[in-house]
N, C-alpha and C positions, 0 to 999 in steps of 0.2 A: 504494500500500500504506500506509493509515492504520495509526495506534496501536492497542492492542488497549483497547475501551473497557470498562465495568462488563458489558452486555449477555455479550460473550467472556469475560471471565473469569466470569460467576456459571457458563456452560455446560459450563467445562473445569473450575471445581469439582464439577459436578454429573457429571461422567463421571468422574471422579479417585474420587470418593466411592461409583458405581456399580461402579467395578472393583474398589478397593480396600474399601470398606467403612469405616463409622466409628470401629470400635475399631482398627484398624490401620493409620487413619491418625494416631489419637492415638498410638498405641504407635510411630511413626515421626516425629513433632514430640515425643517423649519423647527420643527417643533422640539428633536432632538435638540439639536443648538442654543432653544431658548432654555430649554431645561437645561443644558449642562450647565450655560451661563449664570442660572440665578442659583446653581449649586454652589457654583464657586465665589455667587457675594454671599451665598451665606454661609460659605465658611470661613470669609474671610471677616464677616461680624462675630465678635467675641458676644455666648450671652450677656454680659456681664453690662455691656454699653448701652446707654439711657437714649433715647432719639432725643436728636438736638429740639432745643428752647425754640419755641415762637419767641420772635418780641413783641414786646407790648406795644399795644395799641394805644392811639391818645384818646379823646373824651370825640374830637371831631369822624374820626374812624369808625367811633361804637354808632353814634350819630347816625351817620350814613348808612351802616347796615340795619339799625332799625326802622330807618325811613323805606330801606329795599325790602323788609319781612312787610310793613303796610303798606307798599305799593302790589306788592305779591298779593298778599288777603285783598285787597280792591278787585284786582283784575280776576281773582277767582270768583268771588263773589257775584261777577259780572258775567263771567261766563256760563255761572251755574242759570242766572236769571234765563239769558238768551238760550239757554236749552228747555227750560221749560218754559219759555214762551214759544219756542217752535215744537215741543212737546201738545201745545194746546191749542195753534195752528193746525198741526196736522190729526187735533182730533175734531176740531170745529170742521174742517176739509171733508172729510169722510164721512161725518153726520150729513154734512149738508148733500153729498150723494147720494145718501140714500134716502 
């Protein structure tokens, strides 16, 4: 039982690529790669290390993002209206056919 030469391997590429197909087997050396990579940062984090600090925000930053959570509740609000107003459009529509 010899080594397996170029001849065996071009032929087990050539049925790997018959089964599989090309885009799926790039999409599977994709995915290899992404796996090995996040292997290697995480053994390159020690547990022992704290994830870095936010800094702090000032009083004008808090400001603004609580002005963007009541700009958000506005616009929900509204859009819940405009669905059941065309909730009561299209039941007023269909009474009125028959």
């Amino acid at each position: 039982m010899g080594s397996v030469g170029p001849t065996e391997l071009l032929m087990i590429a050539l049925v790997v690529v018959l089964i599989f197909g090309a885009g799926r087997i790039a999409e599977i050396g994709k995915g290899l790669g992404e796996g090995i990579r996040n292997f290697k940062k995480g053994l390159k984090d020690e547990p022992g290390d704290e994830p870095a600090q936010l800094p702090k925000r000032g009083a004008d930053e808090q400001e603004d993002d609580e002005e963007d959570e009541e700009d958000d509740e506005e616009r929900s609000r509204k859009a819940k209206a405009k669905k059941v107003v065309k909730k009561s459009e299209k039941k007023s529509s269909t009474d009125e056919d028959e």
